[in-house]
C-alpha positions in Angstrom: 195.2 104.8 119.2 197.4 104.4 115.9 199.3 101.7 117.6 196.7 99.6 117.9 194.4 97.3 116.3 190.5 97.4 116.3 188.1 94.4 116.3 184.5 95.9 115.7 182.0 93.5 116.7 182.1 91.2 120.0 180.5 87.8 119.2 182.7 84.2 119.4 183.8 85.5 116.2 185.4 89.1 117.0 186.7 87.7 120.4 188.6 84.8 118.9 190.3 87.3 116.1 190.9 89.5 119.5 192.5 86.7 121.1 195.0 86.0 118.7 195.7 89.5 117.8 196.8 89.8 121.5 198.3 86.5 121.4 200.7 87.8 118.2 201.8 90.7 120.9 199.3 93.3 119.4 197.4 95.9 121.4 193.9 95.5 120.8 190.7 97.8 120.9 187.5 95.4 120.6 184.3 97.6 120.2 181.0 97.2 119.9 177.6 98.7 119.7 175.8 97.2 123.1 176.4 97.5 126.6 177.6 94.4 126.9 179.8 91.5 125.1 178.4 88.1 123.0 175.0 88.8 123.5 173.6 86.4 120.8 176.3 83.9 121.7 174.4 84.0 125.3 171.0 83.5 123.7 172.2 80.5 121.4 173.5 78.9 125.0 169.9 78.9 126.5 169.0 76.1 125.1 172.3 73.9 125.5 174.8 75.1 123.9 176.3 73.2 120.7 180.2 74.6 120.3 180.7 71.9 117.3 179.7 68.6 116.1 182.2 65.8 116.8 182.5 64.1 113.1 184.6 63.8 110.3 186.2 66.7 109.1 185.2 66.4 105.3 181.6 65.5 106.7 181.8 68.8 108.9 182.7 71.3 106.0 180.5 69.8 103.5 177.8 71.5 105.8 178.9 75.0 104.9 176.5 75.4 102.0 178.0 77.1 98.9 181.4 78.0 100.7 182.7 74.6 101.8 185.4 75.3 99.3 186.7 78.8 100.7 186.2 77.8 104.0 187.4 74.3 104.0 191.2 75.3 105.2 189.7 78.1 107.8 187.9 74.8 109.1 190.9 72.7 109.4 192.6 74.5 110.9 190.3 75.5 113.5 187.7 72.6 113.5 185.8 70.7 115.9 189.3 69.3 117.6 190.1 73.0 118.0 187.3 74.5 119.4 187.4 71.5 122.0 190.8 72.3 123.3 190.3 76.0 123.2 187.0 75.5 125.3 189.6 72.9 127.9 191.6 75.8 128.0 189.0 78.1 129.8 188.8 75.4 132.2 185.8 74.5 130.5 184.8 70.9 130.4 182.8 69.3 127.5 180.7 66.1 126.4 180.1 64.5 123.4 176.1 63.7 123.2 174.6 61.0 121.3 174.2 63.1 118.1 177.5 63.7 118.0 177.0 67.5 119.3 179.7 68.9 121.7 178.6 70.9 124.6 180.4 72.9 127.6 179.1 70.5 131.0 177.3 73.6 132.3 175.1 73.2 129.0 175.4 77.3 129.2 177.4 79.9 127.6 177.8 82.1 130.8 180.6 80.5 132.3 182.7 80.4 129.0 182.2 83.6 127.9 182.9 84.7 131.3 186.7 82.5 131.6 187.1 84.3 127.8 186.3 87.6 129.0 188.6 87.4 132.0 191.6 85.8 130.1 191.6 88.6 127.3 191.2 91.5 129.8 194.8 90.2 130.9 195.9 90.2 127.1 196.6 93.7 126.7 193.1 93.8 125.2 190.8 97.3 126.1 187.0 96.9 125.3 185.2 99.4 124.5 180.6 99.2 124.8 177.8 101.4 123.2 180.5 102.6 120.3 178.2 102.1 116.9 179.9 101.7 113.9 179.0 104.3 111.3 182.0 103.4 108.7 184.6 105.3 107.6 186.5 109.1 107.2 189.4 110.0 105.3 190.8 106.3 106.0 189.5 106.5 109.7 187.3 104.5 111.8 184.3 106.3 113.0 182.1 105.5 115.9 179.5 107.4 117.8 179.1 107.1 121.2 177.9 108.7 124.4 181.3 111.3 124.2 180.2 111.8 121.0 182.0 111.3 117.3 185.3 109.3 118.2 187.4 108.5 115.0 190.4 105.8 115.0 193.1 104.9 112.6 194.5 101.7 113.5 197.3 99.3 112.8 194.5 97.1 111.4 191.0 96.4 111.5 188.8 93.0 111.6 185.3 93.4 110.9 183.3 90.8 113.3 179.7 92.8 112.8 177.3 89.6 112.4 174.4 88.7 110.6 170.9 90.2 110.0 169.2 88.3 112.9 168.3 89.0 116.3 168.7 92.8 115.7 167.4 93.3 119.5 171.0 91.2 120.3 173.2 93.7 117.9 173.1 91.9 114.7 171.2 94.6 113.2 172.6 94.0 109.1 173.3 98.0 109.3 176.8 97.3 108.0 175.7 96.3 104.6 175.2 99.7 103.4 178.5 100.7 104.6 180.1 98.3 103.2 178.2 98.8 99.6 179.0 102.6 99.7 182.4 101.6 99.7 182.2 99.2 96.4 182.4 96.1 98.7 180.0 93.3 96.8 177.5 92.2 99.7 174.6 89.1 98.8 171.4 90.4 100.5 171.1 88.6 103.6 168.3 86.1 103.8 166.7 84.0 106.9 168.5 80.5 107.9 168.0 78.3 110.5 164.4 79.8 110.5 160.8 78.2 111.2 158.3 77.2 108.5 155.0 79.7 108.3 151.7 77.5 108.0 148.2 78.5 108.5 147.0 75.8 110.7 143.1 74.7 111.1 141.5 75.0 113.9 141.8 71.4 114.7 145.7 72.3 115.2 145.3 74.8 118.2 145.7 71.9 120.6 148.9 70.9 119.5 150.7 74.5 120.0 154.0 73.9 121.6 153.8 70.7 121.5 157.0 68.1 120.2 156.9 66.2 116.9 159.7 63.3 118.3 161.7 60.7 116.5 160.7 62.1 112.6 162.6 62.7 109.4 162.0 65.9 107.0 163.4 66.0 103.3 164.2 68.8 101.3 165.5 69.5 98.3 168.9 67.5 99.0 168.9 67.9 102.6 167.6 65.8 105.4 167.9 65.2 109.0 166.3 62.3 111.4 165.4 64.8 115.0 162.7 66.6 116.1 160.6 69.9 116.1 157.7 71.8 117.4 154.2 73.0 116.4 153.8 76.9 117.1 151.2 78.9 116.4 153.0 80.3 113.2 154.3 77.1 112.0 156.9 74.3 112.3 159.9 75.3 114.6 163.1 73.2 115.8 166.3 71.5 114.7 165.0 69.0 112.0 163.3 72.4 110.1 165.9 74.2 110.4 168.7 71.8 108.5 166.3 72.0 105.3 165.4 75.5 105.8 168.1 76.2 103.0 166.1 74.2 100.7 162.6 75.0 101.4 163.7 79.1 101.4 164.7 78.0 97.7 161.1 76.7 96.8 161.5 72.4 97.3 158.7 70.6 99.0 159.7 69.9 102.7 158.2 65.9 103.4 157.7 64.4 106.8 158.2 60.8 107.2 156.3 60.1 110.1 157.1 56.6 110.9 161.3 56.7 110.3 162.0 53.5 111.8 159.1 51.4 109.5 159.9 50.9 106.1 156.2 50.7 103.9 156.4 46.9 103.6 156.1 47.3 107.4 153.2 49.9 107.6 151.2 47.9 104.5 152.0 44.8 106.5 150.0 46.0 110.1 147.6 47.8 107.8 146.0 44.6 106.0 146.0 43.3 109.3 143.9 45.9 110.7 140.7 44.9 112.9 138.0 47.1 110.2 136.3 47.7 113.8 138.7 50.3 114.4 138.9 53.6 113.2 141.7 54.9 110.9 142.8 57.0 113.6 142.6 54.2 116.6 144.8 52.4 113.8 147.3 54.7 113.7 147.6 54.9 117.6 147.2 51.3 118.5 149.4 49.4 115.6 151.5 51.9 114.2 151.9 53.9 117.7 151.1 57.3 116.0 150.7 60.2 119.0 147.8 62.2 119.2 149.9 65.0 117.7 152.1 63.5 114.8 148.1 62.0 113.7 146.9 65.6 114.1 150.0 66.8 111.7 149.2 63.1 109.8 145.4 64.4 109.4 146.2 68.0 109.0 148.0 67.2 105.4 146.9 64.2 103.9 143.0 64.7 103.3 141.1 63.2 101.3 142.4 59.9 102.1 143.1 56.9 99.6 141.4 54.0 100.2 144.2 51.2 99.6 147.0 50.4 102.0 149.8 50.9 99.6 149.0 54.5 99.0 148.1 55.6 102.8 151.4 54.0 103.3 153.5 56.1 100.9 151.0 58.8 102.5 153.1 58.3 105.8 156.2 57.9 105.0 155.8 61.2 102.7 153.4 63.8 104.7 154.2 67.5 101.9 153.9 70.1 104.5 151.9 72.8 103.2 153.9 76.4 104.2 153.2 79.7 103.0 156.9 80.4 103.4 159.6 81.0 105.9 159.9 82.9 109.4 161.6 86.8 108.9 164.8 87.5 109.3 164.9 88.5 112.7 162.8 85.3 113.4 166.1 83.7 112.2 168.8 82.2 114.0 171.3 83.1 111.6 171.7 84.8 108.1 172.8 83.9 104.9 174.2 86.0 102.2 176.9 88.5 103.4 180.3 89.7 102.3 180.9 87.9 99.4 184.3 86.1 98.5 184.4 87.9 95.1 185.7 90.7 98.2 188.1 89.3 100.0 191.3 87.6 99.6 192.0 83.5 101.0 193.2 85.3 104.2 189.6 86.9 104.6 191.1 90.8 103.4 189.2 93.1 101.9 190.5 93.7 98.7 188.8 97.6 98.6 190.4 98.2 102.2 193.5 96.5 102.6 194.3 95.8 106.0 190.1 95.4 106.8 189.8 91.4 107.4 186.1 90.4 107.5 185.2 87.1 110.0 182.1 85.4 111.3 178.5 85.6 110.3 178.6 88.4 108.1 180.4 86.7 105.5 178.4 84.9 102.9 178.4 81.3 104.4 175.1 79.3 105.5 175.4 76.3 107.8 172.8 74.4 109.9 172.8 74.7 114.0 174.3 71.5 116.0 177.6 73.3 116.6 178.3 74.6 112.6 177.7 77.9 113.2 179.5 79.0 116.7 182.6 76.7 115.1 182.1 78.8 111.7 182.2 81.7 113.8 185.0 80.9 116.2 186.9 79.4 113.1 186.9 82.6 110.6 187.3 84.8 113.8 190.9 82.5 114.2 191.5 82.9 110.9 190.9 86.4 110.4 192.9 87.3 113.6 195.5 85.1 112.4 196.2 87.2 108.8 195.9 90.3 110.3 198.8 89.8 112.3 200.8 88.7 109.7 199.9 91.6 107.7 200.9 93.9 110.6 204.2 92.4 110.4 204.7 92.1 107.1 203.6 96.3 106.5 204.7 97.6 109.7 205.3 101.3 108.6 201.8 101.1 107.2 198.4 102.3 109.2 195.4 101.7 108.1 
């Protein structure tokens, strides 16, 4: 298998550097540890799935938290214009919603994953299932599987091996030892895209699974206008997630309630309140409050001021009170990783040259809405994209 060269790790982004490995007339072994190929990708399209955001291109990579600089000519070169086009060219056909967020018309990911599949099986492209990763031996790849102990020395090697979440899906984080034994620097992966841990009152077990619509939460320097949902556990949903970043470093996550009424608004309807009606009949008849955004309202604001200027503020600033953050494998993604002080601007390894490193388990962190599968699908391009130039520019050379 010398003449060939091995992608470990079948997600978008292992798949994409597979695609253009084949694509630059290389033979290509993809492997990877379950019976079966993008198994996380198949979970993130259960609930519509969000290939990229349709938006500026500066916008977009400013989203990549603490590697917008690295990453910023990975992105432009495959961005959200890319990742259209390449979904087009699996036949796949694509809208733009209202956020901005691209997704596939089927709103799944079977049917692109299944066109990808089918194209790189004609690519000269030989996959390989249930081969585990266990590093490396004198220079050789080593993977155990059901034959037993199978060692390959490739052309060259991309590393596509994930994150630390979802280890039921393969990202399992195992690789992170490996990678240290061999003096490659690795931040310790931490949850992103995760839910907030509160311990609820008993007044809250109503409201489990139920929608907090049309809000805005602050954190830190982040914020997003969407939505999310009570659980049992906590907060969960979109609008959590894009300041998860900043409440995992300690900032005070605040819930404006009422994003569409400025406080002269609220204070305005409030001295015009019939004193026959309770606070809470108040909040649902004037200022159109839901039973559950007043259970959240009531849940984090006691005791209550008296004047109308304060509740007001109150309202418009709700500090959610969490305990912390969901685990890791509660997390839809990871940060920390591979760090750049280990590879090179075409994602090499400086301690293995000819082992590129692409998708989530380098150290980049960005929010859901389409960052991460393009981040994926982007660094995947990118990596597959190096490595073939290094195979032709060291061909008497195997790695």
């Amino acid at each position: 298998m010398s003449n060939f060269a091995v992608v470990i790790g079948a997600g978008p982004a292992g798949l994409m550097a597979a695609d253009k490995l084949a694509s630059n007339g290389l033979k290509v072994l993809i492997a990877d540890r379950k019976p079966s190929f993008g198994r996380k990708f198949l979970m993130a399209g259960k609930s519509g799935l969000n290939l990229t955001k349709n938006e500026n291109i500066d916008n977009f990579i400013k989203q990549f938290y603490g590697a917008s600089g690295w990453m910023s000519p990975i992105l432009r070169n495959f961005g959200p214009d890319a990742v259209s086009r390449w979904a087009n060219d699996l036949n796949q056909n694509i809208f733009i919603g209202s956020s901005g967020r691209v997704f596939p018309s089927s709103m799944k990911a079977s049917p692109i994953l299944r066109s990808w599949l089918k194209r790189l099986q004609n690519m000269n492209i030989k996959f390989e299932t249930q081969w585990n990763w266990v590093g490396w031996k004198d220079n050789k790849l080593c993977f155990e599987t059901d034959s037993g102990l199978i060692k390959v020395q490739p052309l060259v090697t991309i590393l596509s091996l994930g994150g630390g979440s979802w280890k039921k899906l393969g990202s399992n984080g195992l690789w992170v030892k490996i990678m240290r034994n061999e003096d490659i620097l690795v931040n310790r992966l931490k949850p992103a895209n995760v839910g907030l841990k509160i311990y609820w009152s008993n007044k809250m077990l109503p409201h489990y699974g139920k929608p907090l619509k049309n809000i805005i939460l602050k954190a830190g320097n982040l914020w997003t206008k969407g939505e999310a949902v009570i659980s049992k556990s906590g907060l969960e949903g979109g609008a959590v997630y894009t300041v998860s970043k900043a409440a995992r470093e300690g900032h005070n996550v605040i819930l404006d309630l009422l994003p569409n009424l400025s406080r002269k608004d609220i204070i305005k309807k409030m001295s015009q309140r019939n004193k026959k009606l309770s606070f809470s009949k108040f909040l649902q008849k004037s200022l159109n409050l839901n039973e559950t955004k007043r259970a959240i309202f009531f849940e984090f604001s006691h005791p209550l001021p008296n004047d109308n200027e304060s509740l007001a503020n109150l309202l418009k600033e709700v500090k959610v009170i969490y305990s912390g953050l969901g685990s890791l494998d509660e997390a839809i993604s990871s940060s920390g990783g591979v760090s750049k002080e280990s590879f090179n601007n075409g994602l090499m390894l400086y301690e293995k040259p000819g082992v590129f490193v692409a998708g989530e388990m380098l150290d980049w962190e960005a929010p859901t809405g389409g960052y991460l599968i393009n981040g994926c699908l982007a660094t995947g391009y990118w990596a597959g994209m190096n490595a073939s130039e290094w195979v032709k520019n060291n061909s008497n050379v195997i790695v």
